[in-house]
C-alpha positions as CSV (number, residue, x, y, z in Angstrom):
1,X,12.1,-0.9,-21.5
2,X,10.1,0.9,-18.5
3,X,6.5,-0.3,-18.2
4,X,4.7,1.1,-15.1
5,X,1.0,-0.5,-14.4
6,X,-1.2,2.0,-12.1
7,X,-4.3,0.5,-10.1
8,X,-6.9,0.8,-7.6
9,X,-8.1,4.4,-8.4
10,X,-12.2,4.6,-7.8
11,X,-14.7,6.2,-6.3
12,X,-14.6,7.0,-2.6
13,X,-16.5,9.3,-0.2
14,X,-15.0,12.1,1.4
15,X,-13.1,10.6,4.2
16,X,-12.2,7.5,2.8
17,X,-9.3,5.7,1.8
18,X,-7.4,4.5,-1.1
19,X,-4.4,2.7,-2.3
20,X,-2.2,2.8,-5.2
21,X,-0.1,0.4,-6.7
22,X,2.1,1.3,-9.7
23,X,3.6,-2.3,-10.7
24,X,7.0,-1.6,-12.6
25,X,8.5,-4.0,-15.4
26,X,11.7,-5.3,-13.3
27,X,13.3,-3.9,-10.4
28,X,12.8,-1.0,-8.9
29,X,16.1,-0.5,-7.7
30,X,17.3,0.6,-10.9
31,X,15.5,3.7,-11.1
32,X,17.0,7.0,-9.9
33,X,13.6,7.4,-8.1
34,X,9.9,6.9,-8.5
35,X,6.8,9.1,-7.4
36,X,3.2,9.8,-8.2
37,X,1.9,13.0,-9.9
38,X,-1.8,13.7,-10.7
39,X,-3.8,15.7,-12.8
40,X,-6.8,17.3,-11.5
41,X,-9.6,18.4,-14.3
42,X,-8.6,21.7,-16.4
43,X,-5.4,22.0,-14.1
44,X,-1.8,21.1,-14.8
45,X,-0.3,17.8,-13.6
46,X,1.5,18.8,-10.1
47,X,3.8,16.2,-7.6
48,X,2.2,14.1,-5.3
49,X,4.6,12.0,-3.7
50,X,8.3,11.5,-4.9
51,X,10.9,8.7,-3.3
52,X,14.8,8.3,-4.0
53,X,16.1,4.9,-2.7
54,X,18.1,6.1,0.6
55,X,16.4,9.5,1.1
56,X,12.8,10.7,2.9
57,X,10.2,11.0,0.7
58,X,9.1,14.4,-0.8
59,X,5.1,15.6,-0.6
60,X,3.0,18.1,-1.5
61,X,2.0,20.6,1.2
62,X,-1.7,19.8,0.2
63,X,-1.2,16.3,1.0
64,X,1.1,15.9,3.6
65,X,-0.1,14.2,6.7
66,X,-2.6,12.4,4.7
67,X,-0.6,10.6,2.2
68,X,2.2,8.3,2.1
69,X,4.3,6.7,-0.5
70,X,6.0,3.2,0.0
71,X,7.8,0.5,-2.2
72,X,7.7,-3.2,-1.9
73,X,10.8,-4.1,-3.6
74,X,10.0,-7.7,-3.8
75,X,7.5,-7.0,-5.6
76,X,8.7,-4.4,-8.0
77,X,5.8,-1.9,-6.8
78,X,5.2,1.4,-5.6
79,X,2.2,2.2,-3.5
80,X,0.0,5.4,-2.6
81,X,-1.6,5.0,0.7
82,X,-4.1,8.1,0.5
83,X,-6.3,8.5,3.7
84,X,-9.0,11.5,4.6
85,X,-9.3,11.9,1.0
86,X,-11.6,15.2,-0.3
87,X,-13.6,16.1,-3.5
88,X,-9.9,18.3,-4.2
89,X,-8.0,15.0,-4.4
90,X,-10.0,14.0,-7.7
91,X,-7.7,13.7,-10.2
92,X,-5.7,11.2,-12.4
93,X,-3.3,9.9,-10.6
94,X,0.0,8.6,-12.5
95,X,3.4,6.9,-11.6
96,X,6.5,7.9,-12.7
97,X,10.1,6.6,-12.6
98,X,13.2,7.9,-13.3
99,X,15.4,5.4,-15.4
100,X,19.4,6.4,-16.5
101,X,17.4,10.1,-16.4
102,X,14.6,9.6,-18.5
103,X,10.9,9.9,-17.6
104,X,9.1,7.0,-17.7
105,X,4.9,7.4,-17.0
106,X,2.3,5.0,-16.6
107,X,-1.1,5.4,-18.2
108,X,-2.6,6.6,-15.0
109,X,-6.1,5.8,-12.7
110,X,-8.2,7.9,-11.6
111,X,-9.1,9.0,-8.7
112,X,-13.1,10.2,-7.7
113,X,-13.9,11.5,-4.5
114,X,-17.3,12.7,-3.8
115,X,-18.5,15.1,-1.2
């Protein structure tokens, strides 16, 4: 069984900087990949970040050059480094992994920045 654990969402000023951690129930080297995905109020849960063991990571043109996503594998975590964040960035933010092909999500955290 796939649990993923999202923290350290909050509220932040336009400008600032967060950090996401998604911690993942046993390696993360048996996923197929992992990303992060967030859903911004009244709008439809878009990509973020996506990462495949081996390969670049994927962004969203909204948030490239701003944000980048990392694994500790020691650890069995994913991160979100988000940096110049703005009031458009507010959103639920939610891991996902990739597991024999099925989706696996965490519960996500949210995300509140303020202008």
């Amino acid at each position: 069984q796939v649990q993923l654990v999202e923290s350290g969402g909050g509220l932040v000023q336009a400008g600032g900087s967060l950090r996401l951690s998604c911690a993942a129930s046993g390696s993360i080297f048996r996923f197929n990949g992992m990303g992060w995905y967030r859903r911004a109020p009244g709008k439809q849960r878009e990509s973020v970040a996506t990462i495949t063991w081996g390969a670049s990571a994927n962004y969203a043109d909204s948030v490239k050059g701003r944000f980048t996503i990392s694994s500790d594998n020691a650890k069995n975590t994913l991160y979100l480094q988000m940096n110049s964040l703005k009031p458009e960035d507010t959103a639920v933010y939610y891991c996902h992994a990739l597991h024999n092909w099925a989706d696996y999500w965490g519960k996500g955290t949210l995300v509140t920045v303020s202008s």
